[in-house]
PAVO-312437 format. One record per residue: chain; residue number from 1; residue in three letters; x, y, z of N, C-alpha, C in turn. Coordinates in Angstrom, 2 decimals. Each point is the difference from the previous one (the first is absolute). Example, Ala and Ser with C-alpha at 12.3 -4.5 7.8 and 13.67 -1.06 7.14 Angstrom:
2
NODE   cadena   num   residuo       nc1       nc2       nc3      cac1      cac2      cac3       cc1       cc2       cc3
NODE        A     1       Ala     13.19     -5.69      7.80     -0.89      1.19      0.00      0.90      1.20      0.00
NODE        A     2       Ser     -0.35      1.05     -0.72      0.82      1.19      0.06     -0.77      1.09      0.73
END
This chain:
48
NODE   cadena   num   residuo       nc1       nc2       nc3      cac1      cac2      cac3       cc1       cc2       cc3
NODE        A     1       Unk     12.37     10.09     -7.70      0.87      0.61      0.98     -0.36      1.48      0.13
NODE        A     2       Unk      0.06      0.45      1.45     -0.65      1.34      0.14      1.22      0.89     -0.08
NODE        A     3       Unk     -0.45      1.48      0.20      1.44      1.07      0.25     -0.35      0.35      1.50
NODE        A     4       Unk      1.45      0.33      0.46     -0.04      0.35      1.12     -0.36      1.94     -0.40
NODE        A     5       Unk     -0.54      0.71      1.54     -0.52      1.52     -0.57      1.04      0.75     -0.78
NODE        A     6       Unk      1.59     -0.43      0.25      0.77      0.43     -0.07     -0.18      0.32     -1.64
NODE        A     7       Unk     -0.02     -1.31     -0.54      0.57     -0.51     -1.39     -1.38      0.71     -0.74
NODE        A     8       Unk     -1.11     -0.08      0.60     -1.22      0.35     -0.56      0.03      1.75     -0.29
NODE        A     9       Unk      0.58      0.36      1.05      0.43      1.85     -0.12      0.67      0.18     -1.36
NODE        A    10       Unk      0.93     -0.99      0.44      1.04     -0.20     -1.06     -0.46      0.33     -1.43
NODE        A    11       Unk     -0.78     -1.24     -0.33     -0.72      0.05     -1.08     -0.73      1.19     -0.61
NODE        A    12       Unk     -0.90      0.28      1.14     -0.87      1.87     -0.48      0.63      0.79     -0.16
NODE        A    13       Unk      1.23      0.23      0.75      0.93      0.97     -0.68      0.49     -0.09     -1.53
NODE        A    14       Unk      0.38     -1.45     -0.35      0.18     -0.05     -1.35     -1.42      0.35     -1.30
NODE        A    15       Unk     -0.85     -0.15      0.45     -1.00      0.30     -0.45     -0.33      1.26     -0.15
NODE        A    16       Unk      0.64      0.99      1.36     -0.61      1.16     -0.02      0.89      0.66     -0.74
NODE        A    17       Unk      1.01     -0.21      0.36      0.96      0.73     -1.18      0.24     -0.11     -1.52
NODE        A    18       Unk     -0.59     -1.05     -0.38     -0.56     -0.36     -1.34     -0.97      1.16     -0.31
NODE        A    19       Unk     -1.19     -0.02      0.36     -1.09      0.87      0.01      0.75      1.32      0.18
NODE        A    20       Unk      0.37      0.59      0.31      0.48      1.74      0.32      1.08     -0.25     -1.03
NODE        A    21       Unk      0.55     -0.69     -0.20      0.97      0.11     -1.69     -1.30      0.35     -0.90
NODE        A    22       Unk     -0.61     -0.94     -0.39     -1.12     -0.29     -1.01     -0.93      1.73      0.20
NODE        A    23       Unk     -0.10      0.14      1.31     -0.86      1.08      0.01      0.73      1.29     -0.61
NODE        A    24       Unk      1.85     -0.02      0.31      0.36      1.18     -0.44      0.47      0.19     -1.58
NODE        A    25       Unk     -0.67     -1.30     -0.42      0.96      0.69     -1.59     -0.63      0.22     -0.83
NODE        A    26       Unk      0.75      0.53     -1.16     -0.95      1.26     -0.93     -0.75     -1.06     -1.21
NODE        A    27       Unk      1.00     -1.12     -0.16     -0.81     -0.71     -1.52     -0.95     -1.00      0.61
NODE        A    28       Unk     -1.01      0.28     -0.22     -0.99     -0.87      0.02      0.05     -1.46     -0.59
NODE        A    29       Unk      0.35      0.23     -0.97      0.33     -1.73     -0.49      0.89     -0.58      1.31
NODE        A    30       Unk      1.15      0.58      0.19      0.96     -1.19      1.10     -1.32      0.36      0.95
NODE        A    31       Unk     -0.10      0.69      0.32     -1.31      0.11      1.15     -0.87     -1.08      0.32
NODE        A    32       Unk     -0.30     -0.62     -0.92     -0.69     -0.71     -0.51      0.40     -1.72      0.06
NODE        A    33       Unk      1.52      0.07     -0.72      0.90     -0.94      0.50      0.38     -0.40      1.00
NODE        A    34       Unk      0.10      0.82      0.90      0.84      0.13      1.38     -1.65     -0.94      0.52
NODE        A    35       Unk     -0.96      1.18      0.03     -1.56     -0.53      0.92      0.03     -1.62     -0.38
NODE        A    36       Unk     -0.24     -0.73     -1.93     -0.21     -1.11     -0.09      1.01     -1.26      0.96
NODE        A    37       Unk      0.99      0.54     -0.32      1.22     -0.64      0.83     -0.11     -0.65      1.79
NODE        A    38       Unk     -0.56      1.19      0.93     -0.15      0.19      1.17     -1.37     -0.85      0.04
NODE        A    39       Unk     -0.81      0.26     -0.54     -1.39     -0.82      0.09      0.38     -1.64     -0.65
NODE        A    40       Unk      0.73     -0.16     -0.74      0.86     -1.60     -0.18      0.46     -0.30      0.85
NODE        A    41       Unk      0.53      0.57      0.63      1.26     -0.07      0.98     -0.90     -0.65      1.58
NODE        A    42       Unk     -1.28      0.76      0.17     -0.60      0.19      0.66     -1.33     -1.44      0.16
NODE        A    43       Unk      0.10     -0.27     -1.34     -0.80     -1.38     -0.02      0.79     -1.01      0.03
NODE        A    44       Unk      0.91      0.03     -0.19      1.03     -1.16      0.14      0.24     -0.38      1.60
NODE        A    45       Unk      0.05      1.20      0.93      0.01     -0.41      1.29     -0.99     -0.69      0.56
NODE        A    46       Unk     -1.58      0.73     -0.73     -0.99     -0.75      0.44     -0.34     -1.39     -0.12
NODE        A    47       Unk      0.55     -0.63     -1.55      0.32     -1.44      0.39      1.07     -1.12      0.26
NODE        A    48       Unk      0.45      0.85      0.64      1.55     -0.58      0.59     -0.79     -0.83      1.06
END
């Protein structure tokens, strides 16, 4: 099942705002956490 553009915006926004969290914080370890998380997060859609 596809996304409509709507839902697909949708989606990059959640993504992007993941990333600019991850980009602004000071500990590198959650840094780190946050990135592994989003890139899980991120393969899981791919085999949906």
């Amino acid at each position: 099942m596809g996304m409509t553009d709507s839902q697909f915006k949708g989606f990059i926004r959640f993504v992007l705002d993941d990333l600019v969290e991850i980009q602004g914080g000071n500990d590198p370890e959650k840094q780190a956490e946050k990135l592994k998380k989003v890139i899980e997060n991120l393969q899981k859609v791919l085999e949906d």
